[in-house]
N, C-alpha and C positions, 0 to 999 in steps of 0.2 A: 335573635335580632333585637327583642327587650334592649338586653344589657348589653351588646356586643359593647367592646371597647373597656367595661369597666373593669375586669378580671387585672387588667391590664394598669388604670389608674390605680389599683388598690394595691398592686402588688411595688407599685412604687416605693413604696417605704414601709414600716412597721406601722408605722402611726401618720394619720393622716389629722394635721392642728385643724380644730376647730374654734375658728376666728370670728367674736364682734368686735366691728369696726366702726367707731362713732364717729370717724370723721374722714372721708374718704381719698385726704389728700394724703394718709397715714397709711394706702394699701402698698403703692410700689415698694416704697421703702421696709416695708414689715414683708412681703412677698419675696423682695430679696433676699433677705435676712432667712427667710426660712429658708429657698433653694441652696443658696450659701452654703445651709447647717444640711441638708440633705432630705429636706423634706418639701416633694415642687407640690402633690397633690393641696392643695387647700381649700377647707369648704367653709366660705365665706356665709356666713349667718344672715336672714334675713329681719334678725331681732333688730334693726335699728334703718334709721333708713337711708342709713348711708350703706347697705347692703351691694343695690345695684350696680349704682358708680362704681364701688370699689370695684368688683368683678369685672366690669366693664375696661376699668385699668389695668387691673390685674394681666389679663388678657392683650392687650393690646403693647402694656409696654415692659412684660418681665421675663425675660426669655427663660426658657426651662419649668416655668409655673403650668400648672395645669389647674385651673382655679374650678371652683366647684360650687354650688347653691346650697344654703342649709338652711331647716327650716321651713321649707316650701309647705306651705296649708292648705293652696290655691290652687286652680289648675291655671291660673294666672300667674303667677309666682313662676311656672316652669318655662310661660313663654317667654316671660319678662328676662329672665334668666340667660335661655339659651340667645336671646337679640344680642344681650350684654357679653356673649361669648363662655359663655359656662361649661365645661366639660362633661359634667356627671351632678345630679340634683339629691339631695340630701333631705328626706323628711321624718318627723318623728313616730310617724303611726303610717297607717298605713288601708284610707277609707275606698269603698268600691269609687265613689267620685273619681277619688284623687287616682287612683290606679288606672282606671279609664283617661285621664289626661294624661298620665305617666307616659300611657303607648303611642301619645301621638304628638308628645314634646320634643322629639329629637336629639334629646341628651337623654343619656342613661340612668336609670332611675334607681337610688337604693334607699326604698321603705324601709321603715321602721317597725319590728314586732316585740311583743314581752312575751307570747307566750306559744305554745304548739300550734294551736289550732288559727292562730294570725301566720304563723309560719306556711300550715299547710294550704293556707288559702292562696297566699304568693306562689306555691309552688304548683298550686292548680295551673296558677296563671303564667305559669314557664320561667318565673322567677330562679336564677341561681344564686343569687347573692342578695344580703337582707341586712341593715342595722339590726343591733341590740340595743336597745332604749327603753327608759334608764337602764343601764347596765347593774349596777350595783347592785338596784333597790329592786328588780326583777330576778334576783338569784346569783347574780354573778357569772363566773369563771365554771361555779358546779352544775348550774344550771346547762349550760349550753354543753357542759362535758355530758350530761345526762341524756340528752337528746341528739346527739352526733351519733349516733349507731342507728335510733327509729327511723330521722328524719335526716338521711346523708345527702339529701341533694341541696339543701343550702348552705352557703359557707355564710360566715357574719364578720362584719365589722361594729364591735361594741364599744357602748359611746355611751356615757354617761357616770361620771365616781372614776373614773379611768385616771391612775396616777402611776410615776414613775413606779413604783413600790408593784402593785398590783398589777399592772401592764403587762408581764412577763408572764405569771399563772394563764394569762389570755393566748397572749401569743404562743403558746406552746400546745394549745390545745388543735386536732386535726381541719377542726371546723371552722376557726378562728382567721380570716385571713390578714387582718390589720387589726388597730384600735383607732378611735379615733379621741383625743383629748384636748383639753387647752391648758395642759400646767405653761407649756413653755410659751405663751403668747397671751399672758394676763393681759387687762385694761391698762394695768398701771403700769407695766411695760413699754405698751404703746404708747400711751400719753408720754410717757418720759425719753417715747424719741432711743430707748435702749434697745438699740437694732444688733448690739456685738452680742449682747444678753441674751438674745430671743436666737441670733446664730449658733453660741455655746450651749442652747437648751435643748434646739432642734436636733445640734450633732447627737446629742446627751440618750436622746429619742431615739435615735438609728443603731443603737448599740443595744437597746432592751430584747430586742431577739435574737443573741447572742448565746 
């Protein structure tokens, strides 16, 4: 019950962009841009505060997007979120607080862990799926290969150092069910309105688990 629904967001694409969005009249347009390129999952950053609105756009006017909360700290943050129409809620850790609002937010919740023992603590809690955060600087691609046989009941979407180049080591591992990155949906992207760019990037993404 947790998660129902997300197995289902994640497995939409390879990679699911994670977007800050400074100015929120910049989400339909950048939301198209990524469906377009074949990537609808998007997990909209709460690092700015144009977080909400966008979502709340996102949602309302981009058909095929399935917009998502990232960053969530709060167990306010999840409610704000799901009003705004949010799919599935994105956080980087993963505290008994937060986990306690996780289950009574309404959107599907995927915490963040670096290490075994944050893993098996979500998995106490009927957790199947989990961020990798930082990805890189937590071990990488070896790490989660290392721990796929002890600890089989979580799958991870890892997120953090995540680049075209490296992307693929991830995705082929059994644990691994997406990545989640932002090469193709820089700031200075956005700003510059280069919505064919962020389309051609997006496509570019859908082919790394080839």
């Amino acid at each position: 019950m947790l998660q129902d629904g997300l197995e289902n967001i994640l497995r939409a694409a390879p990679v699911v962009p994670v977007v800050i969005i400074d100015d929120a009249a910049d989400a339909v347009k950048l939301a198209r841009a990524l469906v377009a390129g074949g990537l609808p999952a998007i997990e909209v950053t709460l690092r700015t505060a144009a977080g909400i609105e966008a979502i709340r756009a996102i949602a309302q006017e981009v058909e095929g997007a399935i917009p998502g909360v990232g960053t969530v700290l709060e167990p306010a943050h999840y409610h704000a979120a799901a009003k705004a129409g949010a799919c599935f809620a994105v956080s980087p850790g993963a505290t008994p607080r937060l986990l306690d609002a996780a289950a009574e937010c309404g959107i599907p919740p995927l915490p963040g862990i670096a290490t075994v023992s944050e893993a098996m603590a979500l998995i106490e809690r009927g957790y199947r799926f989990a961020k990798f955060f930082p990805a890189e600087a937590s071990g990488g691609a070896a790490f989660l290969s290392a721990i796929a046989s002890p600890v089989p009941q979580l799958q991870f979407c890892p997120t953090g150092g995540i680049t075209p180049e490296n992307a693929p080591r991830y995705l082929k591992l059994p644990n691994v069910i997406c990545v989640g990155g932002s090469w193709m949906v820089s700031r200075a992207a956005i700003k510059a309105g280069d919505w064919a760019g962020i389309t051609e990037a997006a496509r570019a993404a859908t082919r790394l688990a080839a």
